[in-house]
N, C-alpha and C positions, 0 to 999 in steps of 0.2 A: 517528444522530449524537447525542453527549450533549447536555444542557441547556446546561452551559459553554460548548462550543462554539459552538452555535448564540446564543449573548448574542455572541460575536463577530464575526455574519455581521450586515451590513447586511438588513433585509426586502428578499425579493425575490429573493436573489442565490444561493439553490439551486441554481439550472438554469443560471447566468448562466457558469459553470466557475470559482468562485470554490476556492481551492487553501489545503488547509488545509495551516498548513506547523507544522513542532516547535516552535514556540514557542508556537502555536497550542494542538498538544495538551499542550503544557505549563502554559498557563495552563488548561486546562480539567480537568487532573490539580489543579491549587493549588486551583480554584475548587470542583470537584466532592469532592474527597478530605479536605482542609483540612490538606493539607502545607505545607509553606513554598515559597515558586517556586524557590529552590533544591535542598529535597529533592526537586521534582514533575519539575522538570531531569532531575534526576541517576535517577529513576524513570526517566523516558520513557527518556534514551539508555540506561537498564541495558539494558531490556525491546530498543529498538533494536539495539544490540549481541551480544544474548545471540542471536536471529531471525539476525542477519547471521553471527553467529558457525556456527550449526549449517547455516546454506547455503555457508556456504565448505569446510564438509568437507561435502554434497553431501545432508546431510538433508531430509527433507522436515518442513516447519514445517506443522503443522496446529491451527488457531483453531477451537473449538468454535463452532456459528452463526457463524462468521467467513467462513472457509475454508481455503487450504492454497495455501503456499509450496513449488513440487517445484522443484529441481534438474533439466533435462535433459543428455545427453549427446548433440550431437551430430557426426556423421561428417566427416571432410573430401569434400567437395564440389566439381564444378566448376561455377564462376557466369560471370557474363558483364559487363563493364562497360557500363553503357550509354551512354557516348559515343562509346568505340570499337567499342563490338561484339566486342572480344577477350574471348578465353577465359582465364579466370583462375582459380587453383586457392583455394579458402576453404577455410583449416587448420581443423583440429577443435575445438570450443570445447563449454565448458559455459552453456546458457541457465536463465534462470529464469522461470517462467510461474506466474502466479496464479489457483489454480480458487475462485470465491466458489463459499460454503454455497447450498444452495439455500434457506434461511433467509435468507440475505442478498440476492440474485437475488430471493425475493419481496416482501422489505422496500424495495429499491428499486423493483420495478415495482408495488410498493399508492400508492406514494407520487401523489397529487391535484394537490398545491399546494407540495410542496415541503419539507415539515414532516415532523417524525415522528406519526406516527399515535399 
């Protein structure tokens, strides 16, 4: 997590499930880059948009030490409600699953106290 960011987490509140939300990494684009909060804005949803853009035609988005954004296809299926117990058909849909870098998987589990290393 950047330096920006983390100036906006209270101590302590790592592990706590504290949710970094766009405004978040917006102020950490102004803080960190030294754009204006409206250019760090209009940054963040470009980058947003452009990711959303290539998953809705079915791309896979891949982040260097990041990870990877894949599109799945899957089949229709028969499910089951669980209050009745009936059998119900689930039409075919596209999912999206996110595989982290193994870069990232070990940056997260080096992590002691919460902090970047």
């Amino acid at each position: 997590m950047s330096v920006a960011v983390d100036r906006l987490r209270a101590p302590g509140l790592a592990m706590a499930g504290k949710t970094i939300t766009r405004a978040d990494l917006c102020e950490a684009v102004y803080q960190k880059v030294g754009l204006s909060r409206t250019e760090s804005a209009t940054l963040v949803e470009l980058v947003l948009k452009e990711i959303t853009d290539c998953l809705e035609r079915g791309e896979t988005v891949k982040l260097s030490s990041f990870g990877s954004f894949v599109v799945r296809k899957k089949g229709q299926r028969i499910g089951r409600n669980p209050k009745t117990g009936k059998e119900v058909p689930i039409s075919p849909r596209r999912v999206m699953v996110f595989k982290p870098s193994a870069i990232l998987k070990q940056r997260i589990n080096s992590e002691t106290d919460g902090g970047d290393k």
